[in-house]
N, C-alpha and C positions, 0 to 999 in steps of 0.2 A: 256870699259872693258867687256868680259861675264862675262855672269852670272856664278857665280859660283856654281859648281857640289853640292856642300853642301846646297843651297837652293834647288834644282832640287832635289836633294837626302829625302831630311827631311822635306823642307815643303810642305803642302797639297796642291794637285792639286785648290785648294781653290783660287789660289794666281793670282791675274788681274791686276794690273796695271804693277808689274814689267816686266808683258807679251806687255805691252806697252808702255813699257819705259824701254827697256833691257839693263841697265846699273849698275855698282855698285856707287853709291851716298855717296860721304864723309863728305860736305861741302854743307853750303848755306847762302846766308846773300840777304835780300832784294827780287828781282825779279830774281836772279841767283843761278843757281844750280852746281857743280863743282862736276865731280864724282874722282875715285880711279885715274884716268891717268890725268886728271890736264883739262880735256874737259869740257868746261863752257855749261851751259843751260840757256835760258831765258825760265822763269816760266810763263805761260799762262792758268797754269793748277790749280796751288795755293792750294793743298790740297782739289780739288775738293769746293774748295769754303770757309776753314779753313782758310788759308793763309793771309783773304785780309788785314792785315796791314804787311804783306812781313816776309819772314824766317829770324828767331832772330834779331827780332824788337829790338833795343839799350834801348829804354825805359823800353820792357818787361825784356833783357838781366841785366842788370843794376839793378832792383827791385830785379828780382830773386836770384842773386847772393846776394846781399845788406842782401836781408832775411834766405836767410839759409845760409848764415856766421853770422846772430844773431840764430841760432839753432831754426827759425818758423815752427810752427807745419805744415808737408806737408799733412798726413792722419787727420781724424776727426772727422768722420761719419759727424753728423747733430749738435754738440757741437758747441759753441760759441766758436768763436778765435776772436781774433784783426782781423784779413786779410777779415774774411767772413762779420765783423761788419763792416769793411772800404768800403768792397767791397759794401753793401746793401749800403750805406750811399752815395755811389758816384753815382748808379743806380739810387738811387732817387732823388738826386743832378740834376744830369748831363740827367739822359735820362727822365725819367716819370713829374716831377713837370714843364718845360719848355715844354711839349705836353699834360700839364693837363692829364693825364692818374694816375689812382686811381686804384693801379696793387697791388696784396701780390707778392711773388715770393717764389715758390718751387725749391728747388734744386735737381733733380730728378736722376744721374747717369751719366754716361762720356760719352754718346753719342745723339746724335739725337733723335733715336727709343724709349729710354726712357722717352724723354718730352712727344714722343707722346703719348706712353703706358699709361703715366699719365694723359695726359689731356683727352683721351678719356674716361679712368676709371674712372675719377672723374666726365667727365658733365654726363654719365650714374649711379653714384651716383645719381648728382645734380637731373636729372630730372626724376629718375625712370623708364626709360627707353632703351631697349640696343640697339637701329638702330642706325646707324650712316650712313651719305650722305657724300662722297669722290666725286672724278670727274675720268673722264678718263685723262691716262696720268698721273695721282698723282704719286709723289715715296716719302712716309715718312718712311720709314727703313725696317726690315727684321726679329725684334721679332715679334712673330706672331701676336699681337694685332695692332703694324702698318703694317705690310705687309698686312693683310686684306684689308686695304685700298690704297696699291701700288697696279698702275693698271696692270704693264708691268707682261705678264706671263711666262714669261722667270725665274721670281722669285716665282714661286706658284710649287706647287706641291698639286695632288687631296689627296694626304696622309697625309698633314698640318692639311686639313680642315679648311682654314686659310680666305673661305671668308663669314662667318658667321655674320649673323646681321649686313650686309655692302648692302649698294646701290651703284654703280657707273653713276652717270648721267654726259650728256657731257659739256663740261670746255666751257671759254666763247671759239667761234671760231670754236670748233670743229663740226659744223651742217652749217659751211660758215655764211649766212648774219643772221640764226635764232639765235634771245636772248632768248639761253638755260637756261637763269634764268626764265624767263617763264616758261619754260617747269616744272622748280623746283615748281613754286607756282601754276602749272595747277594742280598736282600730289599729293600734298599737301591738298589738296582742292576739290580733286576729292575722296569720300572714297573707289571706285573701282578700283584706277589707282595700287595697288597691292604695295604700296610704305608705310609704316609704317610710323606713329609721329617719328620722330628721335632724340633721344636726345642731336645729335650737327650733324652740318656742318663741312668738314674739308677740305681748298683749304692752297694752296699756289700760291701766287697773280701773279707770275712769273713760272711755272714749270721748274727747272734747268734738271735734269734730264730726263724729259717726254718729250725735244726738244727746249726746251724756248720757252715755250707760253705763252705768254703776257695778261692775262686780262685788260680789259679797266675798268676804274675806275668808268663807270655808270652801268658795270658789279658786280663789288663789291659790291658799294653802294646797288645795287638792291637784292643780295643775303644776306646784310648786314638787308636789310627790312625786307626781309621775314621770316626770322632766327628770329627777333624781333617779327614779329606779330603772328607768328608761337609758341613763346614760345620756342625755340631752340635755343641752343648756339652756337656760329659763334668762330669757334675755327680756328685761321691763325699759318699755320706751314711758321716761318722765319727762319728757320733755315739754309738756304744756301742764301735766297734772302733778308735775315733781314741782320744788322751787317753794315748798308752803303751798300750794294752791288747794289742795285738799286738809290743811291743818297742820300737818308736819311737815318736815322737808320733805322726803319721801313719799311719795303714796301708800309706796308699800309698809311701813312702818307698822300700820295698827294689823295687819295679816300676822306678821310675825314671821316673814319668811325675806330670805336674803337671795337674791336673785344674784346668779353669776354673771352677768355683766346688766351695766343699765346705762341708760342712754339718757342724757342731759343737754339742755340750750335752752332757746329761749330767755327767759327770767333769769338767769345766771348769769348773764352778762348785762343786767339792768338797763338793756336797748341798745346795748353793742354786742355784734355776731361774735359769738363764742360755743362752739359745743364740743362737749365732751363726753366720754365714752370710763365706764367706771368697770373693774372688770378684776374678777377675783385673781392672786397673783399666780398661778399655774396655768390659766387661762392668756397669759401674757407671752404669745410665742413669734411674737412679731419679730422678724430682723431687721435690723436698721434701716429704714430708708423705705421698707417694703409697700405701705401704704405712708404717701404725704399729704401734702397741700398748701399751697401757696398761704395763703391766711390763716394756718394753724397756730400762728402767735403772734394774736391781736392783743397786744400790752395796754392798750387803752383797756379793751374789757377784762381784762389780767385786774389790773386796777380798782375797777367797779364792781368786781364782783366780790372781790375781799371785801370791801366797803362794807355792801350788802347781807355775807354772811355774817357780820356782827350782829345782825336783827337776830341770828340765832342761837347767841349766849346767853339765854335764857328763853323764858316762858312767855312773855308778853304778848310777842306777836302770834303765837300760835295759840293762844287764849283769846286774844282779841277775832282771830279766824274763828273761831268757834263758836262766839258770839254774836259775831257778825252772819255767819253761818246763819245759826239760827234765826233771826233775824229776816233773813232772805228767803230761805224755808217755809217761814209761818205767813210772810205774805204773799207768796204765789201759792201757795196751798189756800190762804183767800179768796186769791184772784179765781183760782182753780173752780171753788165753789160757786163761786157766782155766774161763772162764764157760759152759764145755760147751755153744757154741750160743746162749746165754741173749743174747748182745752179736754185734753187727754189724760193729761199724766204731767205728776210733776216729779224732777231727778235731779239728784247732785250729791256731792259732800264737801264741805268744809266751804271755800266761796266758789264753787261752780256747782252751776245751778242751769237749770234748763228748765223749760214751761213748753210742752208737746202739742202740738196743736191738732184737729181733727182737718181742717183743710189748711194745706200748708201755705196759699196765695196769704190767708188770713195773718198768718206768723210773718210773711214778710211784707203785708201792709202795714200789720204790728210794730216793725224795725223802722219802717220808711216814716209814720206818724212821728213815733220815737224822736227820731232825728229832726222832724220837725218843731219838734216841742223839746229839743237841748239836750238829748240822752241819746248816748251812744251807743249803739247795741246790736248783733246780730243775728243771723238765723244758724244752723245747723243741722244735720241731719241726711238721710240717705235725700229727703227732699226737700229736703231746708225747711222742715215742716216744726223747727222746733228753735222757740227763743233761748239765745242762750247769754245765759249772763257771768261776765268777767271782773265784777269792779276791780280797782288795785286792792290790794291786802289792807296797805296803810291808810285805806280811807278812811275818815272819818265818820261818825254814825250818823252825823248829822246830815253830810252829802249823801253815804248810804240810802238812809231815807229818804230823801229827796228822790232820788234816782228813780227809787222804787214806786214815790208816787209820780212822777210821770209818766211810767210804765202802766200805772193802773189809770193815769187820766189817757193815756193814749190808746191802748187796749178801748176803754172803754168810747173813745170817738170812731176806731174804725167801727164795731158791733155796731153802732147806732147809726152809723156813715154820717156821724157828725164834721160839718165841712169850714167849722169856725175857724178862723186862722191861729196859728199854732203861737203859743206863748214861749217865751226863752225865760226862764227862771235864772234869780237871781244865789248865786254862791249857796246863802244858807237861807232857811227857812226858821222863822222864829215859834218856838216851841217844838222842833224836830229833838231837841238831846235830851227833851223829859219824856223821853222815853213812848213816845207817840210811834205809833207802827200800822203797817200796811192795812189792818184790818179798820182804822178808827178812820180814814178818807171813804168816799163816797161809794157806795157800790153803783151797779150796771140798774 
């Protein structure tokens, strides 16, 4: 269906994905999306990373409804309710006492930008000092205090003044074979190198955003050192790559290193604004009242998000990530070989995944076919040169598959500038769960 004249009309030139996904959307349950004419999508895109337990999750639907047919308080500021007590009580249950992690948690506002706002104001509290070390490539949100630290400048303006008391040094990767964690403790260490004591580090272990680039886990640990010996706080934004999205809750997990605060939203609140701020207990020197925010106790996502950490009372869903992982992996590494040149590089762990492309218009012809043919999908990267894929966690293997051949029947009509009208597939494909994969459909 178009877009209708009344959002063209009323809302701000502001507005980007509906510019990539021009449709009106009624409807969604799981990995599928169903707009106003009855046209089904398969979700690869997940709320940019919100999604990963699938659009109205039955457990989260179920709780919600349950609670406000008993009249549960939805607003709250920072007040004690039953939902925000359940909630802290399953957090410590379920995620922090089973990974010995010794975390308070802040409830800081309904987006992303706000964990970070917080945890950088506070380890500049903590340590009396205001530099902060980001990487290139970083994207943690757009109020000015994380936007400082987003590298892409397509989001800066010199009128902000928005990159004050910020360093950006390069992510593991970006210097090819050199360990730019090095370069962190040359600078550190050197009192000429023009680089100030910094009161925290701020990476994210996977950049979603900045292209999916991958840190290696002797990269961590080694920025996880120096932060330590340094006297610096090792602040990890999970906020798109925490939540399961790389295999465990955590990203940092498989490092083996415990970051003194981390930064959480997104997928935590399984499509309602919740974020939170996780932060070792000596690092907690807030006084009352010092940082708030009006929607700091959203009890709907109080709600759903307990729900959701039950996926992680065991092994299943994080095995099934793995799986599925792999899965994803082996067919854009496929797609990779076949693409005569057209693809670069393939990057991810666990279900984020990216496919690099060598002319970046190419990657977002790629998305725009995508969409024409029922898969939902976007670009990334410093030029949006790089497909990136989101499905939900709980997908099934069989829409999995699906997804992915789309991706290679669309892929393969932009190359050929094949201009046949685009097909919408149906839910499942017959013979997708015996185990049929990316590489056994057609090549270019």
């Amino acid at each position: 269906m178009p877009i209708p004249n009344t959002i063209n009309r009323l809302e701000s030139n502001i507005r980007s994905y509906v510019r990539s996904f021009p449709t009106v959307f009624k409807s969604a349950q799981g990995a599928w999306l169903t707009d106003s004419l009855g046209k089904r999508f398969l979700d690869f895109f997940a709320g940019a990373g919100t999604l990963n337990y699938g659009h109205n999750n039955p457990r989260v639907t179920e709780a919600l409804i349950s609670y406000l047919a008993q009249d549960g308080i939805v607003h709250g500021l920072d007040t004690a309710t039953v939902a925000k007590t359940e909630l802290l009580e399953a957090i410590e249950e379920i995620i922090l006492i089973p990974r010995k992690l010794d975390y308070k948690v802040q409830f800081t506002g309904p987006t992303g930008t706000n964990a970070v706002e917080a945890a950088i104001k506070l380890a500049r509290m903590s340590k009396q000092r205001s530099h902060i070390v980001a990487f290139t490539n970083a994207y943690h949100g757009h109020s000015l205090g994380a936007l400082a630290l987003t590298g892409n400048q397509y989001y800066h303006d010199l009128s902000y003044g928005s990159h004050a008391n910020v360093t950006h040094l390069p992510f593991d990767g970006y210097l090819g074979d050199l360990d730019t964690a090095e370069l962190l403790k040359k600078m550190l260490e050197d009192g000429s190198s023009g680089l100030p004591l910094p009161a925290a580090v701020i990476l994210e272990t996977v950049q979603g955003e900045g292209g999916i680039n991958v840190a290696s886990f002797d990269w961590l640990r080694s920025i996880a050192s120096i932060c330590q010996a340094h006297d610096i706080l090792f602040i990890v934004d999970d906020i798109q790559v925490g939540n399961g999205r790389t295999g465990t809750f955590f990203s940092f997990e498989p490092a083996g290193i415990q970051p003194d605060i981390v930064c959480l939203s997104k997928a935590i609140g399984g499509g309602l604004p919740m974020s939170l701020v996780l932060m070792r207990r000596d690092c907690d020197i807030w006084k009352p009242g010092q940082h708030t925010g009006t929607f700091r106790g959203n009890n709907l996502a109080f709600v759903a998000a307990k729900q959701l950490l039950n996926y992680w009372r065991d092994e299943l869903l994080a095995q099934q990530i793995q799986s599925h992982g792999a899965i994803i992996e082996k067919s854009l590494n496929a797609l990779h070989s076949r693409s005569n040149g057209a693809t670069k590089a393939v990057r991810g762990r666990g279900m984020i995944w990216g496919l690099e492309f060598t002319d970046p218009d190419v990657a977002g012809r790629v998305c725009k076919q995508a969409f024409s043919n029922g898969l939902m999908v976007e670009t990334s990267g410093a030029k949006d040169q790089v497909v990136k894929l989101l499905p939900p966690l709980t997908i099934s293997r069989s829409d999995l598959n699906l997804g992915l051949h789309i991706l290679s029947e669309s892929l393969q009509m932009v190359l050929q500038n094949n201009i046949a009208p685009p097909v919408f597939y149906a839910p499942t494909v017959a013979g997708l769960d015996s185990g049929i994969h990316f590489g056994s459909f057609a090549s270019f």
